[in-house]
C-alpha positions as a printed Julia matrix, in Angstrom:
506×3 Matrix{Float64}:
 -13.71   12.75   88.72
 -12.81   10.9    91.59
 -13.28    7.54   89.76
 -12.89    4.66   92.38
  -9.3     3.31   90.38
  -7.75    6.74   90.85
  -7.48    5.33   94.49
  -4.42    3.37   93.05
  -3.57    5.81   90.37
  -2.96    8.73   92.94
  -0.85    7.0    95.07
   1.27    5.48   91.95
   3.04    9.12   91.48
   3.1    10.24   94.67
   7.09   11.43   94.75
   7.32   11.55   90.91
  10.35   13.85   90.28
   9.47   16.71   88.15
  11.11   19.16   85.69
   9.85   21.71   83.11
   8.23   22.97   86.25
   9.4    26.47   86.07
   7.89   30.16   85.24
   6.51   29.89   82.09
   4.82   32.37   79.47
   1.41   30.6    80.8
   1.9    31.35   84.52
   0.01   34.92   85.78
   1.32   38.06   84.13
   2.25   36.05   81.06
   1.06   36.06   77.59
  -2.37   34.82   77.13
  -0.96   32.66   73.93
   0.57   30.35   76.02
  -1.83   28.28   78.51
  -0.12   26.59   81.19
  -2.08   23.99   83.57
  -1.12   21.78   86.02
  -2.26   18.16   85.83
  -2.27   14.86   88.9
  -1.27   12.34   86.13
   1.0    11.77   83.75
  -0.32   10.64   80.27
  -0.72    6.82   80.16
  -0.22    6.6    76.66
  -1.38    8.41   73.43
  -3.05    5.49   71.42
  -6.55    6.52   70.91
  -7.19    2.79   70.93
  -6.22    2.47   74.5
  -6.01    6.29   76.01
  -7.39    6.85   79.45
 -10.4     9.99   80.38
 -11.11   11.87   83.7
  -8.2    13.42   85.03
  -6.01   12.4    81.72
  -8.44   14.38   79.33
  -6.76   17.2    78.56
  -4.1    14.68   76.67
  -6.42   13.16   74.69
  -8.7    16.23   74.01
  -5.14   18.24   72.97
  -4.63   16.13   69.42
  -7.69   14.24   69.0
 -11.35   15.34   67.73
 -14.42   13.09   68.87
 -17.62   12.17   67.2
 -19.44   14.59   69.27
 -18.65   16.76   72.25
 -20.51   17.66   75.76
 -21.44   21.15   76.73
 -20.32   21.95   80.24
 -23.58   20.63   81.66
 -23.13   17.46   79.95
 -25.84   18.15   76.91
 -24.3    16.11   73.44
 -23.91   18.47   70.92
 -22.58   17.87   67.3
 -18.48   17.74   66.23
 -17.59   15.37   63.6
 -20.82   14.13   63.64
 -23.46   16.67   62.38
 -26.52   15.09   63.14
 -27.64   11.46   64.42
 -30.63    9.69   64.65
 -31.77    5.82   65.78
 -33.55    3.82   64.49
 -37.19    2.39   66.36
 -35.62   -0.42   68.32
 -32.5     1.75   69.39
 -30.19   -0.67   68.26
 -28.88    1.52   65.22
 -27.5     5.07   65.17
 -26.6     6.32   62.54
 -24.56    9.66   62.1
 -23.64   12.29   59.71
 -20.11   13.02   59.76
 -18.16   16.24   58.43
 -16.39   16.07   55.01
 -13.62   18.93   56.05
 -11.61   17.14   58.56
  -7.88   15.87   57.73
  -5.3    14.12   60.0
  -2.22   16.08   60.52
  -0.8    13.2    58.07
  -2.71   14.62   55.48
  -4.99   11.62   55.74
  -8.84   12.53   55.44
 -11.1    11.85   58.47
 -14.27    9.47   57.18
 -17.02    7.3    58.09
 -14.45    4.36   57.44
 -12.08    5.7    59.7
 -14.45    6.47   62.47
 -15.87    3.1    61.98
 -12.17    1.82   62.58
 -11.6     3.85   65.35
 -14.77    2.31   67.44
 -14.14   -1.19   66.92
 -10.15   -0.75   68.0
 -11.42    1.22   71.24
 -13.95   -1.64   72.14
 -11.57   -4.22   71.71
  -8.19   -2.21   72.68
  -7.41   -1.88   76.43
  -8.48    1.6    77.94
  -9.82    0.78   81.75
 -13.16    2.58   79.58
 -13.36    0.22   77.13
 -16.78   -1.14   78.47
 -18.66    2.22   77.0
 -18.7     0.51   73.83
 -19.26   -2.61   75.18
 -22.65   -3.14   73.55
 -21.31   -1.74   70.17
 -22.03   -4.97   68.09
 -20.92   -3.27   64.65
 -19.99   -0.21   62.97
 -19.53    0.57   59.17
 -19.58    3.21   56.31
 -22.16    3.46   54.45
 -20.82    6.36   52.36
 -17.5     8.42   53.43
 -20.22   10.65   55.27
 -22.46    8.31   57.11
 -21.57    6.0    59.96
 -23.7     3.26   60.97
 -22.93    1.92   64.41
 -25.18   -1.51   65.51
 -26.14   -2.43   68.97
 -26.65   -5.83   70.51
 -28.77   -3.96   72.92
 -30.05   -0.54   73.14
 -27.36    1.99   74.83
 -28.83    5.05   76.54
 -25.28    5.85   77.72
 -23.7     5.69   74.4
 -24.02    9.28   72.95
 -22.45   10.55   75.98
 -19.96    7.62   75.75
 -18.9     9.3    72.57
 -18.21   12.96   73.68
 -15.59   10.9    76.19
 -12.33    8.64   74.79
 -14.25    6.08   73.28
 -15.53    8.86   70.28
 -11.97   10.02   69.73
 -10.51    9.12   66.01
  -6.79    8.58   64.91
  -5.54    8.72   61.84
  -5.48    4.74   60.27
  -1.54    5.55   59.6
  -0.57    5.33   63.07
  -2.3     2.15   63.66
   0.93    0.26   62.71
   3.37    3.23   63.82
   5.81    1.92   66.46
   5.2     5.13   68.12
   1.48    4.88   68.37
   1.82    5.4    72.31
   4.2     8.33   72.48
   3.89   10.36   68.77
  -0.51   10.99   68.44
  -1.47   11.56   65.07
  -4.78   13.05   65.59
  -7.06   15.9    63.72
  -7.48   17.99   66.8
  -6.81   21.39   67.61
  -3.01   21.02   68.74
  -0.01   18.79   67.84
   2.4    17.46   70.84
   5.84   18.8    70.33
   8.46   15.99   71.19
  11.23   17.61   71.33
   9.56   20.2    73.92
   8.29   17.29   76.06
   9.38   15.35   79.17
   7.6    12.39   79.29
   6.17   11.34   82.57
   6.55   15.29   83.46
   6.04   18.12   81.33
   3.79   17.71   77.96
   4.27   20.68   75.1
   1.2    21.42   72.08
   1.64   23.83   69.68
  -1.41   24.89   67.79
  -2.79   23.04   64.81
  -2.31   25.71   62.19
  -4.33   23.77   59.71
  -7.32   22.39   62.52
 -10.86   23.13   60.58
 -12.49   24.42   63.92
 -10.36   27.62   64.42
 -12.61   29.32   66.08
 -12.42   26.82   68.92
  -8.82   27.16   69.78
  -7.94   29.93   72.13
  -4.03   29.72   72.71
  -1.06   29.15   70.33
   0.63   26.86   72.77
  -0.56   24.32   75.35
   1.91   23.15   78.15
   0.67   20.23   80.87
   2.73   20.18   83.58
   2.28   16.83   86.1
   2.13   17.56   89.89
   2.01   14.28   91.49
   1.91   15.36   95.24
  -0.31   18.39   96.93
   2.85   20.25   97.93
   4.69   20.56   94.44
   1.27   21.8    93.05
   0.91   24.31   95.72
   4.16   25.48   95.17
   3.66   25.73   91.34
   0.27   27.98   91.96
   1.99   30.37   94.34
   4.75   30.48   92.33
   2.57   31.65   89.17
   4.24   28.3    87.15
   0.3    27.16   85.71
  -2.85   29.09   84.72
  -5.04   26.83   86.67
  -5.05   23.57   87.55
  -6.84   20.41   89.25
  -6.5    19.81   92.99
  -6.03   16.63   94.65
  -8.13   17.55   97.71
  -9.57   21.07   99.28
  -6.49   21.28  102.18
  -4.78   24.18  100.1
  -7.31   26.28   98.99
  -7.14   28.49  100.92
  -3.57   29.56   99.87
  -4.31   29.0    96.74
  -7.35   31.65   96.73
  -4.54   33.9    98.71
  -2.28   33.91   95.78
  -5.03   35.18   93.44
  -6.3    32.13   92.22
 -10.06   31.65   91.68
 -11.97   28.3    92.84
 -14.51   26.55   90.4
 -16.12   23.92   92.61
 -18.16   20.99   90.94
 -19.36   18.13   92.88
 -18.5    14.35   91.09
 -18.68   12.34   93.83
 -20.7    11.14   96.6
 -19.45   10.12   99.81
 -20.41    7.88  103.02
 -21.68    4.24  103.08
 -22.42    1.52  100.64
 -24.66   -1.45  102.09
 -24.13   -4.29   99.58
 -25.34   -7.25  101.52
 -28.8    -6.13  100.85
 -30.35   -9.71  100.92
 -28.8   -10.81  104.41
 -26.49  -13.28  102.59
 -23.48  -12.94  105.45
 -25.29  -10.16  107.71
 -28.81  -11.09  107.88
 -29.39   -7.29  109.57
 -28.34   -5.78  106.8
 -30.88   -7.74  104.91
 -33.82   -5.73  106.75
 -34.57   -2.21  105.01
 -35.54   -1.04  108.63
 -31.62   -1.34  109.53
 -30.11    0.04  106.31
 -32.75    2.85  107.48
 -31.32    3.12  111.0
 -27.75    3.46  109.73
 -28.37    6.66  107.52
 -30.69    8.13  110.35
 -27.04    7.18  112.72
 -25.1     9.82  110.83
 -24.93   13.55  111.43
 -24.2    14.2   107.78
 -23.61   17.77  108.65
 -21.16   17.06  111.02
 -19.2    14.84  108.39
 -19.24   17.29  105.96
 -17.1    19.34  108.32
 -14.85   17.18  109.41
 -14.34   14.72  107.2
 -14.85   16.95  104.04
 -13.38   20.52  105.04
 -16.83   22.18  104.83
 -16.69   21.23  100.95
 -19.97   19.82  100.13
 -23.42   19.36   99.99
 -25.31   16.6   102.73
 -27.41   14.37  100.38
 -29.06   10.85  101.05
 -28.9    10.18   97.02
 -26.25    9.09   94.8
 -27.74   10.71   91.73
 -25.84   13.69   90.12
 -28.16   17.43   90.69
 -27.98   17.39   86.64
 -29.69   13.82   86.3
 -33.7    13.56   85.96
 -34.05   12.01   88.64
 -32.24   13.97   91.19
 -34.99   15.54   93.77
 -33.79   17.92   96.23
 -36.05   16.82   98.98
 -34.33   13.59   98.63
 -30.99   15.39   99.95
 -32.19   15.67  103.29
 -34.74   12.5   103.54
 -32.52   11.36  106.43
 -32.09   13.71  108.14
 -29.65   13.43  111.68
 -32.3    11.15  113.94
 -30.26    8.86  116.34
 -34.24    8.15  118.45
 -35.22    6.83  115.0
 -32.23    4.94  114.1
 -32.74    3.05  117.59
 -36.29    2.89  117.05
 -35.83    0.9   113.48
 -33.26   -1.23  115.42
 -35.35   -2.44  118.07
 -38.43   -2.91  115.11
 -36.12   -5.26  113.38
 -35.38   -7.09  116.38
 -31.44   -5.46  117.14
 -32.88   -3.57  120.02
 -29.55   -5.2   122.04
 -27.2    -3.74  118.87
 -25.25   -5.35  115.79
 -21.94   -5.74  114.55
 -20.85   -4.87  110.92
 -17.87   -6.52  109.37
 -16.18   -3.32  107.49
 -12.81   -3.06  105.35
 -10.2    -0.07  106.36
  -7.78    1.64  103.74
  -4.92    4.27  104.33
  -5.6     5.6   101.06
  -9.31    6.76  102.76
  -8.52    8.26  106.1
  -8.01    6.57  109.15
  -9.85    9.09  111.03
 -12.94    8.5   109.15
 -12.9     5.22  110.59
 -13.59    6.62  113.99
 -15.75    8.61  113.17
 -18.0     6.13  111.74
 -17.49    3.61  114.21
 -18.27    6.26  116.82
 -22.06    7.19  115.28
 -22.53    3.89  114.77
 -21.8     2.87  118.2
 -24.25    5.76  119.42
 -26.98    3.6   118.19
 -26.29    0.16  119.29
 -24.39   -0.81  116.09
 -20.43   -2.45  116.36
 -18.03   -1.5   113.74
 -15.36   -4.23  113.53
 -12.41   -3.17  110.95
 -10.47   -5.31  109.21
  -7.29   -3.65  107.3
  -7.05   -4.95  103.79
  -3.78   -2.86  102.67
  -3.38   -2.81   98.83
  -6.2    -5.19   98.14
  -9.3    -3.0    99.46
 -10.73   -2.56   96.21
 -10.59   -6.06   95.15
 -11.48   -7.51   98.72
 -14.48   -5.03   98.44
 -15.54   -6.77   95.17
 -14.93  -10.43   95.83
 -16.62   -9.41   97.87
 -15.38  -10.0   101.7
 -17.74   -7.34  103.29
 -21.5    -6.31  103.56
 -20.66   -2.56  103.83
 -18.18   -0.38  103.4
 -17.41    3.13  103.41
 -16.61    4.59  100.18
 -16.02    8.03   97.74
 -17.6     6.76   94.76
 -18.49    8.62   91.59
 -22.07   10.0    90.42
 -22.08    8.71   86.76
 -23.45   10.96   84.12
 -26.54    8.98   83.02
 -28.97    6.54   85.08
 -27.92    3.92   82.5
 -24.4     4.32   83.74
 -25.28    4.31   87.79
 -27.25    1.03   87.05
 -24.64   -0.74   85.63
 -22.07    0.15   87.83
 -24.23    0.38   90.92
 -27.27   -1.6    91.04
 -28.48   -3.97   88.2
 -27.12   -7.5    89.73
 -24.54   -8.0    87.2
 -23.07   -4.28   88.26
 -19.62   -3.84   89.49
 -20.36   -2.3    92.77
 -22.95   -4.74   92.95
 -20.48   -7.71   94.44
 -23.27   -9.44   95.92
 -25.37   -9.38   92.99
 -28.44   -8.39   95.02
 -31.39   -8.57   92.39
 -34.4    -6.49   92.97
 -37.34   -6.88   90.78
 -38.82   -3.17   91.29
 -35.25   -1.76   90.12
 -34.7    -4.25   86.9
 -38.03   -2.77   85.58
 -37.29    0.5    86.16
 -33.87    0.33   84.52
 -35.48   -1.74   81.36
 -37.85    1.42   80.99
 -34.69    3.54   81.18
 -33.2     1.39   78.45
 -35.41    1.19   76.41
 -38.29    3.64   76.85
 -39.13    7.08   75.49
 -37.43   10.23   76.94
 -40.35   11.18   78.87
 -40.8     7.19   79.88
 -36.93    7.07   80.79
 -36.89   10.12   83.06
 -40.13    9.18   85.21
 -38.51    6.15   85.48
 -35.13    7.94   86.33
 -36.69    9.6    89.37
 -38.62    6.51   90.48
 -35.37    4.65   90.79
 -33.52    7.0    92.61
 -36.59    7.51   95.16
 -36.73    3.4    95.17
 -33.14    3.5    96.39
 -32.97    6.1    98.66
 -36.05    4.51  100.72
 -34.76    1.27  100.21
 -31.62    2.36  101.83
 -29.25    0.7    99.39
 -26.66    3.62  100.33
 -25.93    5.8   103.12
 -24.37    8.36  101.29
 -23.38   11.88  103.55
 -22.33   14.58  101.05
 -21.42   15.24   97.79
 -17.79   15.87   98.09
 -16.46   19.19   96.03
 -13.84   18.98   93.82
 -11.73   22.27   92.9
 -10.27   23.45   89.98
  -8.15   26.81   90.66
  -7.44   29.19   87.83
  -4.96   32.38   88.23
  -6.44   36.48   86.81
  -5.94   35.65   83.23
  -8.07   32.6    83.12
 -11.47   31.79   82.88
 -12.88   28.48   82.59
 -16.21   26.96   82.77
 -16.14   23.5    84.78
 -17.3    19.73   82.85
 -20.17   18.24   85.1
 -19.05   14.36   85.05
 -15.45   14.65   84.8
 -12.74   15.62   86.85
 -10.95   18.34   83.87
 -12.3    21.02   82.59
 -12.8    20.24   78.68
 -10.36   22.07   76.77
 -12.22   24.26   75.31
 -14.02   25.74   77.54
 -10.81   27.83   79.07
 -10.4    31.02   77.66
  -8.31   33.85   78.44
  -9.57   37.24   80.49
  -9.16   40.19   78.34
């Protein structure tokens, strides 16, 4: 997932030096025991308490089991926890957890240790640490029922769970002074130390003892860290990984010529975000009729192509195509109309043009830039840059700009895109724009029936899209490449395929 803090993270190994790279027993023509896949990102450390997601899964996923785990199109299904249910308010769940789990300690897995394992993730320091941020308490009841407590109720938090803040670690490594580098965990593979190159090239061997067998499909796991496009491409034509993530869609093409397969999943949306929706430093942007005229500005199409390699789909929503709210007529509601954008202009008055105030980053294209500034301009509308460096993301939240343009992610749940999106105390809210309409809409999410939360679902995501709170242009594809001996099934929401879900081709 292109989550907006890999901006920093991609550029921090950029040039890492790498070894362990070569032909392994995982690359094509190898044994099918051995599965070898290339990763953008070292591990930033092993302590459940603090471990990192998206395009660090696989780490975590390798030693540790969750409470529950996500099907490939995102649907909660049971793991250590069997069965769940809350209670009337929402503000209690309480699960059922296995009985046949142990640590590879020897320690048993129970509703004490799970209960541990919560509270040290909401207080520890993983950048994810705010999925459990409404987790007021959690306790055993009995070895085989958890009881977690809620300040609030949490639509977001079952699928919170089937991420890093459900995984468990065995209470022994708590104190260990190795609790970042050595995981004790009860999942289906153990990290082999002596095999592993820290920073480089990470070594599993298979749990011989892990109680879900069945689930395992190689004897040996190997993650190999790529942290530039041209070392991965060289790794996948050289038949060094299975399959692996991409940093962008430039090499596919080779990639697909040296008998690799793509598996394209869109995470992300990309284009414009208007935060200044009240007029508070740009009183233009203030009037839905402009926020209007600056989607109908872009030739989304056009973007696509050359801004996003033909990898995409043109959308004017920022809700995922698996969320109840996504509408497909919604992709195209503005369509390419440069009359119309001038037409809303001169309605709100701008019939002699505006000038937004916009922030410009390295790390997102300088040719973008033009581009935007030149469809803009087509209208009657001024782009003025400003180059913030190294401090776009927090200059963008303090914030120093009424728009911006942006590759942002499309969170799993509605809960999850209104707090990080458009409730007023929401991240990429900076401006803390309250609207009325979308407060009630997001209560009834929170805290209505299923039915009740998905009308309400779509109603906020048509509320948006007319209100022009975004300009989004596509949904940006990501790639994951696998080689003739490996299939996989991609993970809508995050970047990695989930473990489990590669297998090899007979």
């Amino acid at each position: 997932m292109f989550r907006w803090k890999r901006l920093a993270a991609v550029a921090a190994v950029v040039g890492l030096a790498l070894t362990g790279c070569t032909a392994t027993s995982g690359g094509s023509g190898g044994s099918s025991s051995t599965l070898t896949l290339g990763v953008l990102v070292p591990a930033t450390t092993f302590s459940a308490q603090d471990i990192n997601w998206a395009n660090e899964s696989p780490y975590g996923q390798a030693v540790y089991d969750g409470l529950v785990r996500a099907d490939p199109d995102g649907t909660v299904v049971p793991w250590l926890a069997t069965k769940w249910s809350y209670d009337d308010a929402k503000t209690k769940l309480t699960m059922t957890l296995r009985s046949d789990v142990t640590f590879t300690d020897g320690t048993k897995f129970d509703a004490d240790v799970a209960a541990q394992n919560l509270i040290r993730f909401r207080d520890g320091d993983s950048p994810n640490k705010s999925l459990l941020a409404l987790v007021s308490a959690a306790k055993a009841v009995d070895p085989t029922t958890l009881e977690i407590d809620l300040s609030a109720p949490d639509p977001a938090l079952l699928t919170s769970l089937t991420q890093n803040a459900g995984l468990v670690e065995s209470p022994k490594a708590f104190t260990s002074s190795t609790i970042k580098t050595v995981p004790v965990g009860s999942g289906p593979y153990v990290l082999d130390t002596k095999d592993t190159v820290v920073g480089s090239s990470y070594t599993f061997t298979k749990n011989d003892k892990y109680w879900a067998p069945k689930t395992v499909h190689y004897d040996k796991l190997v993650l190999n860290v790529y942290g530039d496009a041209t070392s991965l491409l060289n790794a996948v034509k050289g038949g060094q990984v299975n399959a692996a993530n991409t940093p962008d869609n430039n090499s596919l093409d080779q990639m697909k010529a040296a008998g690799f397969t793509v598996n394209p999943l869109e995470l992300n949306w990309t284009g414009l975000i208007l935060f200044d929706r009240g007029g508070t430093t740009n009183p233009a942007l203030g009037d839905v009729r402009v926020r209007q005229a600056i989607n109908y500005a872009f030739d989304t199409k056009a973007l696509l192509k050359a801004v996003g390699k033909g990898y995409g789909t043109t959308t004017s929503q920022i809700f995922p195509t698996n969320s109840p709210g996504y509408d497909k007529s919604l992709d195209s509601y503005y369509a390419y109309n440069p009359e119309k954008a001038k037409e809303l202009l001169k309605e709100a008055g701008y019939a002699n043009g505006l000038t937004l105030e916009q922030p410009s980053s390295s790390l997102l294209g300088q040719a973008t830039y033009t581009l935007i500034a030149e469809q803009l301009k087509a209208v009657g509308i001024t782009v003025k840059y400003t180059d913030t460096g190294n401090n776009f993301i927090s200059d963008v939240l303090a914030p120093k700009f009424g728009s911006i343009y942006m590759i942002l992610q499309e969170d799993p749940t509605a809960w999850q895109i209104a707090n990080f999106s458009l409730l007023p105390t929401a991240s990429w809210n900076p401006y803390h724009y309250d609207d009325p309409t979308v407060v009630s809409l997001v209560k009834t999410i929170q805290t209505g029936t299923t039915d009740e939360a998905d009308a309400a679902t779509k109603q906020l995501n048509d509320y948006i899209v007319k209100q022009a709170w975004f300009a989004p242009w596509y949904r940006m594809q990501s790639s994951y490449v696998t080689d003739a001996n490996t299939a996989v099934t991609v993970q809508q929401g995050n970047a990695y395929p989930y473990l489990w879900n590669f297998t090899p081709k007979s």
